[in-house]
C-alpha positions as CSV (number, residue, x, y, z in Angstrom):
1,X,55.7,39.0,-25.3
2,X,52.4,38.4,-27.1
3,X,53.5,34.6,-28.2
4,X,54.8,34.2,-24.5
5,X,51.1,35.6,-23.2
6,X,49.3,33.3,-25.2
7,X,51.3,30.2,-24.7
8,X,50.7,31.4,-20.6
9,X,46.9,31.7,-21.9
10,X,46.8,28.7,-23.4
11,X,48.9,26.8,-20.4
12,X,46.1,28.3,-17.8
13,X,43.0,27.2,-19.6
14,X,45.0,23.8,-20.1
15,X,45.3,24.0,-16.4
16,X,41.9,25.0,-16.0
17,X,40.3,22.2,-17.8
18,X,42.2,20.0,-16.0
19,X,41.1,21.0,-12.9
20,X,37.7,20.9,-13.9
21,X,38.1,16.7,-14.9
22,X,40.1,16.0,-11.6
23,X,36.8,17.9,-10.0
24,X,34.5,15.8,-11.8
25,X,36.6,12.6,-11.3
26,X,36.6,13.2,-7.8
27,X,32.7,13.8,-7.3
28,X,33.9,17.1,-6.3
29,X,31.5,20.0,-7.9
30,X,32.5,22.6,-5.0
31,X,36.5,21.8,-5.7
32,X,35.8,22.3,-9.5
33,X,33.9,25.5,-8.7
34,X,36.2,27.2,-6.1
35,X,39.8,26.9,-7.9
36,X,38.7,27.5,-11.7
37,X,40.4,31.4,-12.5
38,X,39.9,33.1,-16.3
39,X,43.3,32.3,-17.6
40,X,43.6,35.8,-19.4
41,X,42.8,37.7,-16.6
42,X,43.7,36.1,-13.5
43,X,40.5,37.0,-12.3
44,X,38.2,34.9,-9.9
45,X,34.7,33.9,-11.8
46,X,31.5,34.9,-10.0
47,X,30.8,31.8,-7.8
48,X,27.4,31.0,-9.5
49,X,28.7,31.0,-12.9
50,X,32.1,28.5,-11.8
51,X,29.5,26.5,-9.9
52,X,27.2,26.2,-13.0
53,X,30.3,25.3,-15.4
54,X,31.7,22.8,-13.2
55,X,28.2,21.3,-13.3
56,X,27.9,20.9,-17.3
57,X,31.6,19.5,-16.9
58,X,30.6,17.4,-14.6
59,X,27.4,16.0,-16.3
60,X,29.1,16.2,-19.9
61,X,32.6,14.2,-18.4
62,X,30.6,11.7,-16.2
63,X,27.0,11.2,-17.1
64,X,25.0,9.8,-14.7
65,X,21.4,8.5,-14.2
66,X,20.3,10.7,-11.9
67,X,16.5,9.4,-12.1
68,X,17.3,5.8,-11.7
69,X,13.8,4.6,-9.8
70,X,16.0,1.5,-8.7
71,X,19.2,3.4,-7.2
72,X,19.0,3.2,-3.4
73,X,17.8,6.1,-1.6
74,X,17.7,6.8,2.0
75,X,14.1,6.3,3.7
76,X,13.7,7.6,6.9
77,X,12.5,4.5,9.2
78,X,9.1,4.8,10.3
79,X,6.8,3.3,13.7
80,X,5.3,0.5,14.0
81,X,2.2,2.2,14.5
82,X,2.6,4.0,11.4
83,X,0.4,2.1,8.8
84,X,0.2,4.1,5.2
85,X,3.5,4.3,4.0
86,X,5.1,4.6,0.6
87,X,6.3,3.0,-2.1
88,X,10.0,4.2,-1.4
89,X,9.8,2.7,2.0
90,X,8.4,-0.4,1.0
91,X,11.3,-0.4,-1.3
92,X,13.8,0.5,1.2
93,X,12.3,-2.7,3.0
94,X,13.0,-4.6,0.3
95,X,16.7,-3.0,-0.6
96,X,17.7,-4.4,3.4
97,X,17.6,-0.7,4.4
98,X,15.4,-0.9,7.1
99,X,14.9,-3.0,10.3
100,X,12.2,-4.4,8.9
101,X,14.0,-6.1,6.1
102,X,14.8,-9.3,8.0
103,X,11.3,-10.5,7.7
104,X,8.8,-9.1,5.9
105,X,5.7,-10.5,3.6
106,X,4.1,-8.7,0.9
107,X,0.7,-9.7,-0.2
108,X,-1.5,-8.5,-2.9
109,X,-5.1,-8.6,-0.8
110,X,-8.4,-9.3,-3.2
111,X,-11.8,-11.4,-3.4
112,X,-11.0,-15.2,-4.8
113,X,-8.1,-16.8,-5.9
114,X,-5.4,-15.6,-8.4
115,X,-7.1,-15.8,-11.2
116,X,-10.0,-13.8,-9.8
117,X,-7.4,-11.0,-8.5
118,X,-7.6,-7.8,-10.7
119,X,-3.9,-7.6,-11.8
120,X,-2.2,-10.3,-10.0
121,X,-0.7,-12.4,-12.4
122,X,-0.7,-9.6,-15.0
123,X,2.0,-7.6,-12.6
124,X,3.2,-7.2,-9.0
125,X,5.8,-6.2,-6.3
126,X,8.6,-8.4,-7.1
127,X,8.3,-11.3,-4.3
128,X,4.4,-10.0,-3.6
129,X,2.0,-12.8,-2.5
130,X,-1.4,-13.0,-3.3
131,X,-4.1,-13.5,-0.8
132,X,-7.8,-14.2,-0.8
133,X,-10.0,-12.2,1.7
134,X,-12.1,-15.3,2.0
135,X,-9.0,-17.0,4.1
136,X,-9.7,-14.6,6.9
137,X,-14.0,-14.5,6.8
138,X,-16.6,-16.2,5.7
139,X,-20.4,-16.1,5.0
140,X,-23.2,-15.7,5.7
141,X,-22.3,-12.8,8.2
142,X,-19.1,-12.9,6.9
143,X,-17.3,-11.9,10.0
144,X,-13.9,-12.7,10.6
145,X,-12.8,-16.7,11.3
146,X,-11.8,-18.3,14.2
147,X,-9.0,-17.7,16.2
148,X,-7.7,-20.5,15.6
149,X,-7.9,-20.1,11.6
150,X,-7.1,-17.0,11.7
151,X,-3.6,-18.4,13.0
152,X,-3.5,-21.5,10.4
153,X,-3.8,-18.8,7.8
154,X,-1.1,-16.1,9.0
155,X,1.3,-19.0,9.7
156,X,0.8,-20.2,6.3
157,X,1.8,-17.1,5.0
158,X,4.7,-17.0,6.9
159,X,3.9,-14.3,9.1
160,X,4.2,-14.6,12.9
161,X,3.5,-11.9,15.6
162,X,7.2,-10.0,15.3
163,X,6.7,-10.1,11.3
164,X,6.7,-6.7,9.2
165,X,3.0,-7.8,6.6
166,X,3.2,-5.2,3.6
167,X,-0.2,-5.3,2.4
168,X,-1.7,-3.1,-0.9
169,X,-5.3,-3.4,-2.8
170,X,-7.6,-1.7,-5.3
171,X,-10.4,-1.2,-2.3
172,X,-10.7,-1.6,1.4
173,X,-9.2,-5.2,1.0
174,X,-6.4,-4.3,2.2
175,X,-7.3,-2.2,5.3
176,X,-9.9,-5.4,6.2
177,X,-6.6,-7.6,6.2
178,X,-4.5,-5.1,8.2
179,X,-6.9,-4.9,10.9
180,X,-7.5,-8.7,11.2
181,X,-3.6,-9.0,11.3
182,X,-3.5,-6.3,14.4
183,X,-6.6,-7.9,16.1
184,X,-4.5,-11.1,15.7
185,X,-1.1,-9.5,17.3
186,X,0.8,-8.7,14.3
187,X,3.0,-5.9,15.6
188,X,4.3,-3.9,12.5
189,X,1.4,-4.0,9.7
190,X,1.6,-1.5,6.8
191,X,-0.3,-0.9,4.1
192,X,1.5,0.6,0.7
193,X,0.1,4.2,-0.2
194,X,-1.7,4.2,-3.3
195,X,-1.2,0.6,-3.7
196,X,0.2,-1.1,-6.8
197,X,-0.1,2.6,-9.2
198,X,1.7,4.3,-6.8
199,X,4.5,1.4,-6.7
200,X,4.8,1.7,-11.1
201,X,4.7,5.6,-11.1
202,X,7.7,5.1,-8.8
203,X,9.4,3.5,-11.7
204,X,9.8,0.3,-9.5
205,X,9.8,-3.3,-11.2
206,X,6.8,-5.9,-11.3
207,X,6.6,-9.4,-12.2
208,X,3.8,-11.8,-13.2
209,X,5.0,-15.1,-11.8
210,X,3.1,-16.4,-9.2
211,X,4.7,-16.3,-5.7
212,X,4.6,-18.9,-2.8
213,X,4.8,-17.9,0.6
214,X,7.2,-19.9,3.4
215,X,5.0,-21.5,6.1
216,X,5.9,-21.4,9.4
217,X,5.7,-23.3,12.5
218,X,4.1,-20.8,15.5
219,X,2.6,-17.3,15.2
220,X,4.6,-16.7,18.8
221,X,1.2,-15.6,20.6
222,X,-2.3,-16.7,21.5
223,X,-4.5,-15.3,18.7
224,X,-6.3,-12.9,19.2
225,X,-3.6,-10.6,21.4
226,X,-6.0,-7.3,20.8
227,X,-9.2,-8.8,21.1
228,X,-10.7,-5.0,22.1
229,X,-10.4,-3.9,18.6
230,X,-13.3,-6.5,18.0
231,X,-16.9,-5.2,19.0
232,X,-19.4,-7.9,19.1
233,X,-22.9,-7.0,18.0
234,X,-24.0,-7.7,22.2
235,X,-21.3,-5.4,22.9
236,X,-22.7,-2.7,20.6
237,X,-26.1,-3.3,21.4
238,X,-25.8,-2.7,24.9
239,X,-23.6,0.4,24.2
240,X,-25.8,2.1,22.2
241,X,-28.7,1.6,25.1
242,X,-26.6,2.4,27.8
243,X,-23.7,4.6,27.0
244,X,-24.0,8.4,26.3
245,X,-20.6,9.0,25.1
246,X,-20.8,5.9,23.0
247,X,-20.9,6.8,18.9
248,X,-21.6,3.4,16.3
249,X,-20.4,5.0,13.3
250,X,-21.3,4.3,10.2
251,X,-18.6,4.4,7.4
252,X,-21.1,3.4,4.0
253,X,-22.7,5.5,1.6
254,X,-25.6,7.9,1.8
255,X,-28.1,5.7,0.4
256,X,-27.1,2.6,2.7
257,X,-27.4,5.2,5.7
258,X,-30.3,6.8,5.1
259,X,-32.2,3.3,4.7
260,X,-33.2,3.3,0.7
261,X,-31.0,0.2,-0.3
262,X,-29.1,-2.3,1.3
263,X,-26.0,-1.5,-0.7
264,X,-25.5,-5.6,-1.2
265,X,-27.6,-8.0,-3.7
266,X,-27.7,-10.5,-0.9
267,X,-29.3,-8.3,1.6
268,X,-32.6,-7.5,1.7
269,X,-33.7,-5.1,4.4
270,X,-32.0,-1.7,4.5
271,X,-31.7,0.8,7.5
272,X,-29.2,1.4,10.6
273,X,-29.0,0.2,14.2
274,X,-30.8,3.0,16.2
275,X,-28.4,5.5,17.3
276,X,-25.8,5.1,14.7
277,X,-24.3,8.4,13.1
278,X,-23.1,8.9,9.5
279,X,-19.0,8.8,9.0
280,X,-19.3,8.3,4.9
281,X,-17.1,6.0,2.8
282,X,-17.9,6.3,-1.0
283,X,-20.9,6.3,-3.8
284,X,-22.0,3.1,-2.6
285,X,-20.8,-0.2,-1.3
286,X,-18.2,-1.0,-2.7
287,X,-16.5,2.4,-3.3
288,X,-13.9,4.4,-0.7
289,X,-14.1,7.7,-2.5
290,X,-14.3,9.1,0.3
291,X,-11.7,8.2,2.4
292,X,-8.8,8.4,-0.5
293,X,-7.6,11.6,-2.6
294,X,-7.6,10.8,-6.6
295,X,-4.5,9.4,-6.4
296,X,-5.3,6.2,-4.6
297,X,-3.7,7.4,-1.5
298,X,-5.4,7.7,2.1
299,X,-6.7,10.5,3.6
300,X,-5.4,11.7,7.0
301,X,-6.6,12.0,10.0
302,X,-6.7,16.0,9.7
303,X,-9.4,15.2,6.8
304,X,-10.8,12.7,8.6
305,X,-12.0,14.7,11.1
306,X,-12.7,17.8,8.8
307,X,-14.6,15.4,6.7
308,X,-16.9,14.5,10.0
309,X,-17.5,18.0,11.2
310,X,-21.9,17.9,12.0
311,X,-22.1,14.6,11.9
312,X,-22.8,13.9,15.4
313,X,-19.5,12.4,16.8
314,X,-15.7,13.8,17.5
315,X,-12.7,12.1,18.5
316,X,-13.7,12.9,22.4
317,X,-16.5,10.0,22.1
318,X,-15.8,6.5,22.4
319,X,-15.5,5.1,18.7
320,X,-16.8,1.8,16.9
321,X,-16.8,2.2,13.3
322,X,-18.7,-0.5,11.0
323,X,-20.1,-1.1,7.4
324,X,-21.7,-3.6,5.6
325,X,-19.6,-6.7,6.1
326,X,-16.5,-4.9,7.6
327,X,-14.1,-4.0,5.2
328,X,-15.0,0.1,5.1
329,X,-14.8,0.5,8.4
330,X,-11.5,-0.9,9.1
331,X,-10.1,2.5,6.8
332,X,-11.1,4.7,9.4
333,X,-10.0,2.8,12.5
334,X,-6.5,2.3,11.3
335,X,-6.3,6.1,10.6
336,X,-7.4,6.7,14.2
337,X,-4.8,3.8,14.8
338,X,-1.5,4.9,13.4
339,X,-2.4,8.4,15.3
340,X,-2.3,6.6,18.8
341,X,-6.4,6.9,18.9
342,X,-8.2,3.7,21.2
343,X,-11.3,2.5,19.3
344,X,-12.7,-0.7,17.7
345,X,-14.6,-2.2,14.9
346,X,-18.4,-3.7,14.8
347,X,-17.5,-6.6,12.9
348,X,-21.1,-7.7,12.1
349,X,-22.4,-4.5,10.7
350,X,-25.1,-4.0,8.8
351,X,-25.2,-7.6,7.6
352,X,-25.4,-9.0,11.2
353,X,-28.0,-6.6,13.1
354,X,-30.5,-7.4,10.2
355,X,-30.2,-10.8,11.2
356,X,-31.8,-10.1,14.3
357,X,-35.7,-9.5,14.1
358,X,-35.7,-7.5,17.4
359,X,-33.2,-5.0,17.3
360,X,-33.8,-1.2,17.0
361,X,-33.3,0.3,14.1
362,X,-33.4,4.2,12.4
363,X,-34.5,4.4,8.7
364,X,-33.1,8.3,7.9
365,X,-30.8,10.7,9.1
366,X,-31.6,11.7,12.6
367,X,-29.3,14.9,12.5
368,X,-32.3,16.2,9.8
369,X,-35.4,15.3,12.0
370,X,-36.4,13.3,8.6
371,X,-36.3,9.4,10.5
372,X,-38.5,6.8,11.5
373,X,-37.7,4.1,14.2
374,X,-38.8,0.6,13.9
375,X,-37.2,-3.1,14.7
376,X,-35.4,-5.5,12.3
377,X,-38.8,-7.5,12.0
378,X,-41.0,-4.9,10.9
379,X,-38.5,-3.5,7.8
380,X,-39.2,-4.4,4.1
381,X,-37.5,-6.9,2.4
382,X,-37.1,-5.5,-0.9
383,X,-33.8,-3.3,-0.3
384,X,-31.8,-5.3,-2.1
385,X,-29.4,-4.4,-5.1
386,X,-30.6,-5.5,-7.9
């Protein structure tokens, strides 16, 4: 009887083992887990301990990479209004898993040509493009061109009204391009999350080559289709005389608001257009601190509006956000964008009402009774950055 018990023992853990391949074979951890018995006893195994041995079979029999950055994963689609998304969407786009994958552009957005970009030709998005900010504005105000160059330029990158444009940057580049895009009639604009280090800590490939973008014959509408999203410096002018409800906000630093630099080395006079109120954007000029968290990603509009609590304005006033030269205040507009929230962008900012010897302007913070009001002509011109 013993040798026949333990040639029965040994036949069930045969069995057993088997069952436990066929399991794994099949993909099937619940089939492995379910059926497995002790073969001495005949007794059923506590479900968590069968589960967690079918596992270890499974992994042992049939290893697989379960980390793979590259292995398809399924990315909820998204809006069109939606405008930060991440990487694994963008990815998703690029796997054909989304309805955006029949025409999409990717472009790395930065000041000057390639060479000039901050990591294009070291490494990018596999099939990224880059583009130069100056292709879309130009000096001295440096608003944004033409219509119709506006149109040469997005139908030379391939992108008409009904493409997806994937855009990333180190800086506000690429929220300056996304905006111009939407003002043009782009209808799906997006701009990668934490841009190009977000993209790497994904695990997803780069590529150095340089990329070439397919021209293409018509942009499909008269450019610009939102030309609302556009305040001209008249336009904000007579606003801030007339309009109670009105708010010109500024998105630059402290500094630039309160009137002790210019924040730029080519401007000299430093102040704000009387009336404007204080929506912060970084350290100084050229930094967005304050509108991304420390890993490169944008802030939403829950901190947005946290962040402006006091500062004079709320999402129940009419909104134009500007800067400098632009590119800040387009962050804060497509965050009040991709939330279904109506406002626009002084294009001109600073830069442009300086230019104007007559206008009103506030040196100071009037929210701390510490300002003085004066006009363009009477400021000093030694504000610059030196």
């Amino acid at each position: 009887m013993k040798g026949g018990f333990a040639m029965n023992r040994m036949a069930a853990t045969g069995l057993f083992l088997a069952l436990v391949l066929l399991g794994t074979l099949q993909g099937g951890r619940s089939f492995a887990a379910d059926v497995v018995k002790d073969g001495a006893s005949g007794d059923k195994m506590p479900q968590a301990v069968a589960t967690e041995k079918a596992e270890k079979e499974t992994v042992s029999a049939c290893p697989v990479n379960r980390r793979d950055p590259e292995a398809e994963v399924k990315v909820p689609a998204v809006p069109k209004n939606k405008v930060f998304v991440t990487p694994q969407w963008v990815k998703s786009v690029m796997d054909g898993k989304q309805p955006e994958s029949k025409h999409y552009v990717m472009l790395e957005v930065s000041w000057g040509d390639e060479a000039a970009s901050p990591d294009y030709l070291r490494e990018h998005p596999v099939g990224a493009i880059h583009m130069n900010t100056d292709w879309i504005e130009e000096g001295p105000i440096w608003n944004i061109r033409t219509p119709q160059e506006i149109e040469d330029v997005l139908t030379r990158l391939g992108i008409t009204k009904d493409s997806t444009v994937i855009l990333y940057s180190l800086d506000a580049a690429a929220p300056r391009v996304a905006w111009v895009c939407l003002w043009a009639g782009v209808e799906n604009v997006k701009i990668m999350d934490g841009g190009l280090r977000a993209w790497k800590n994904s695990g997803y490939r780069t590529e150095s080559k340089s990329n070439r973008a397919t021209a293409v014959r018509s942009f499909g509408a008269k450019v610009p289709v939102h030309p609302e999203y556009n305040l001209t410096l008249e336009q904000a002018a007579r606003k801030l005389a007339e309009d109670p409800n009105f708010r010109l906000v500024s998105t630059r630093s402290r500094e630039e608001f309160e009137g002790k630099t210019s924040g730029y080395k080519y401007i000299n006079k430093a102040g704000e257009p009387k009336g404007a109120v204080w929506g912060k954007l970084g350290k100084d000029a050229y930094s967005i601190d304050d509108y991304v968290h420390e890993d490169g990603t944008f802030i939403t509009l829950a901190e947005a509006k946290k962040m402006w609590e006091g500062h004079g304005f709320t999402l129940d006033n009419e909104l134009s956000f500007y800067c400098g030269t632009g590119w800040g205040a387009a962050i804060p507009w497509l965050i009040l964008y991709e939330n279904g929230i109506v406002a626009s962008v002084y294009d001109g900012g600073w830069n442009e009402w300086q230019m104007h010897p007559k206008l009103p302007v506030q040196v100071g913070d009037p929210l701390s009774g510490k300002v003085e009001y004066t006009t363009v002509e009477e400021l000093p011109n030694d504000k610059a950055v030196q």
